[in-house]
C-alpha positions as CSV (number, residue, x, y, z in Angstrom):
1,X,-41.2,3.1,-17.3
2,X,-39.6,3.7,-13.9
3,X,-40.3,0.6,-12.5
4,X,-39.3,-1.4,-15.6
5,X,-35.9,0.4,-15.2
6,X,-35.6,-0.4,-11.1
7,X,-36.9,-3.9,-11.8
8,X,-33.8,-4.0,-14.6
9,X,-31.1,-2.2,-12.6
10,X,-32.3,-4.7,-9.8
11,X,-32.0,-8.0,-12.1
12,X,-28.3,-6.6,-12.8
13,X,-27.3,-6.1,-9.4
14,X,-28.8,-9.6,-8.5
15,X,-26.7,-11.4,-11.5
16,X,-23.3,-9.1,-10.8
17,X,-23.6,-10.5,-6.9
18,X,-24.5,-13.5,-7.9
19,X,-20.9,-13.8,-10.4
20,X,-18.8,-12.4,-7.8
21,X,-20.1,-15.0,-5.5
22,X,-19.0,-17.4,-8.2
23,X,-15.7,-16.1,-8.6
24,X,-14.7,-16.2,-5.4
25,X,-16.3,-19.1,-4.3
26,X,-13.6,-21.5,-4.8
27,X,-10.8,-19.0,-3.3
28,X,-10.6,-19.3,0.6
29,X,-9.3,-15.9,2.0
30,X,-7.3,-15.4,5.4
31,X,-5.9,-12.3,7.0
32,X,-2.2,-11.4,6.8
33,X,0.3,-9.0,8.0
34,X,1.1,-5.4,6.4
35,X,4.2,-3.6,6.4
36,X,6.1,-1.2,4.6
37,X,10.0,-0.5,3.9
38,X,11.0,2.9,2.9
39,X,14.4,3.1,0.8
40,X,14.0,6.9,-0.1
41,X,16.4,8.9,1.2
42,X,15.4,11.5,3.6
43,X,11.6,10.9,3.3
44,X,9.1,9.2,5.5
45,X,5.8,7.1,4.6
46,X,3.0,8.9,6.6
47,X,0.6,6.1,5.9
48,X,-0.2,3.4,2.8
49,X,-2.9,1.2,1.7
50,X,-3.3,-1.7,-0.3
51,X,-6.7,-2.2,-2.0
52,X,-8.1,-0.2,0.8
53,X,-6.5,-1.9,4.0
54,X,-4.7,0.8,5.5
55,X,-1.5,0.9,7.6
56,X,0.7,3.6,9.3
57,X,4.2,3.9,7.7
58,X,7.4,3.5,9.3
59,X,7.9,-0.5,9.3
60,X,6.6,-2.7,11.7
61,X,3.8,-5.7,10.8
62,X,0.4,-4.1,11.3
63,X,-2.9,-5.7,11.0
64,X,-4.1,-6.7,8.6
65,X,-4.8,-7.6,4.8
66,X,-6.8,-10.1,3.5
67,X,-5.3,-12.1,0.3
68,X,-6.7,-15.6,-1.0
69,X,-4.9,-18.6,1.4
70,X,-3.6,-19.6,-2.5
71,X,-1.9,-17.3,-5.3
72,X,-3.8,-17.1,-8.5
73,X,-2.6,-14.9,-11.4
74,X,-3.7,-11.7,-11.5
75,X,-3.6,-11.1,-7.9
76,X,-2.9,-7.5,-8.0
77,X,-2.1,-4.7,-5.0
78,X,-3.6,-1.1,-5.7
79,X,-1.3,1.5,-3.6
80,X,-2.1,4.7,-2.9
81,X,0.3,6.4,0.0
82,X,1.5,10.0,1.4
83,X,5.0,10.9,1.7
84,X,6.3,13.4,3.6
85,X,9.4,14.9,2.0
86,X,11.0,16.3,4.7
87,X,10.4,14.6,8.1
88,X,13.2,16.1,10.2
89,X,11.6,19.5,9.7
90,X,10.1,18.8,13.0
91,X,13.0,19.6,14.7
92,X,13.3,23.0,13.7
93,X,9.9,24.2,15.1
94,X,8.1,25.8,17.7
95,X,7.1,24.6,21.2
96,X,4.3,21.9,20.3
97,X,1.2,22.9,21.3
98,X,1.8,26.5,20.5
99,X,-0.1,28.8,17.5
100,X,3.1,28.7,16.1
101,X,3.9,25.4,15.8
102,X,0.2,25.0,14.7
103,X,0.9,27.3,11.6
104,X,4.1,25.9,11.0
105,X,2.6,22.3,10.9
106,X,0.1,23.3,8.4
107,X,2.9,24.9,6.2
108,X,4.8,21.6,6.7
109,X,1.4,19.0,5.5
110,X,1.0,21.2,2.3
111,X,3.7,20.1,1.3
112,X,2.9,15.8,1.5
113,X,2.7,14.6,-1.2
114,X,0.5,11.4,-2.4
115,X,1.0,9.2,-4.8
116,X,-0.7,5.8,-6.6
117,X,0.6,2.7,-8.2
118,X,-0.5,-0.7,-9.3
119,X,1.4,-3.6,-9.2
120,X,1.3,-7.4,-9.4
121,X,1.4,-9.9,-6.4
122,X,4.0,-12.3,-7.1
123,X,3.6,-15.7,-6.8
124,X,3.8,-17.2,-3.3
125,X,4.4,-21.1,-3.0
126,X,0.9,-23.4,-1.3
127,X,-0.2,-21.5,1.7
128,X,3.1,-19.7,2.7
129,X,2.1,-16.3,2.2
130,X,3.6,-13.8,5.1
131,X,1.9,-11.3,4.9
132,X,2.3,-7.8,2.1
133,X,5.1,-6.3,2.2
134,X,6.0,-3.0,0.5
135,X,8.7,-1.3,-0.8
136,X,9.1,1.7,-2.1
137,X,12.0,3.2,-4.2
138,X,12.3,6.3,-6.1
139,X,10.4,7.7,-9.1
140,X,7.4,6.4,-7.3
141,X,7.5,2.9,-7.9
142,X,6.6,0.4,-5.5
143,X,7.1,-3.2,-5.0
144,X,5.5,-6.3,-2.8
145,X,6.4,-9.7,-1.8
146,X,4.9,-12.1,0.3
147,X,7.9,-13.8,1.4
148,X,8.4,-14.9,4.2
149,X,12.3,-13.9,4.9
150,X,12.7,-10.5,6.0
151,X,14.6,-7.7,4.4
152,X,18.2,-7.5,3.7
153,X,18.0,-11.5,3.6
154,X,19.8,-13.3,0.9
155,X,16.6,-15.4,0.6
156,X,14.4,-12.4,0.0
157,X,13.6,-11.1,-3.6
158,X,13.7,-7.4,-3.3
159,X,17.5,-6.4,-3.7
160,X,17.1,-2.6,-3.8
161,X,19.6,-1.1,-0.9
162,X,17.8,1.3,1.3
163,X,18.8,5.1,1.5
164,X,18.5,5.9,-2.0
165,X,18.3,9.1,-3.4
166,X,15.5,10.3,-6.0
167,X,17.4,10.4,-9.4
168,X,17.3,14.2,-11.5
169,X,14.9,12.8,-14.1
170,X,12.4,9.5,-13.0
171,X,12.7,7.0,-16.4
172,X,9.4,6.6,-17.8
């Protein structure tokens, strides 16, 4: 009976390779840029991923991501990130290196907080994809775009200003 359920889970695993293979056969992949843009108020982005590629916060392109060379629906960027809620506590501290700037940093990283969202990848035109870009804005929701025109450009589709401020209640 034990080998008959090996020999099965083994047939499975075979056939579930094989089908990825399949789907993905046709979909050349290439590596791409990751970056991030913060427009909370007052908070910092300690670090973010995006379906497991992981980048520091802060701005600035890091390496990398890997997304298909061309969009396909369904295309979609799992989040998962830590935000620090008060980053210019720092400057309040003791000497660094000391016990008490230790104790005081541990106080300060209980208080991260981290968070998860799903979203879609919108569409990018032929190969043009720059990269993942993400935004995030209050409530913990979270944008991307691939475009290729940076932030605060006319030509670029996220319009949310920067600075804002976390509302009393989120919507749902």
């Amino acid at each position: 009976m034990r080998r008959l359920t090996g020999f099965i889970q083994g047939v499975v695993s075979v056939l579930g390779l094989a089908l990825a293979g399949c789907s993905t056969a046709d979909s050349e992949m290439a590596a791409g840029s990751i970056s991030d843009v913060n427009h909370m108020e007052g908070t910092a982005i300690n670090w973010f991923s995006v379906n497991g590629y992981r980048a520091s916060g802060g701005g600035g392109e890091q390496c990398c991501i890997i997304l298909p060379t061309k969009w396909r629906p369904g295309l979609i960027a799992n989040i998962e990130w830590e935000m620090d809620p008060d980053p210019y506590a720092y400057s309040k501290w003791p000497r660094l290196g000391s016990e008490r700037y230790r104790i005081a940093q541990e106080k300060h990283a209980a208080k991260y907080q981290r968070h998860r969202a799903s979203v879609e990848i919108p569409e990018w035109p032929g190969t043009e994809s720059c990269g993942l870009k993400v935004h995030f804005l209050p409530c913990n929701q979270v944008k991307v775009t691939t475009s290729c025109w940076g932030y605060g450009s006319p030509n670029n589709p996220i319009k949310e200003a920067r600075n804002l401020k976390e509302p009393a209640v989120c919507p749902k």
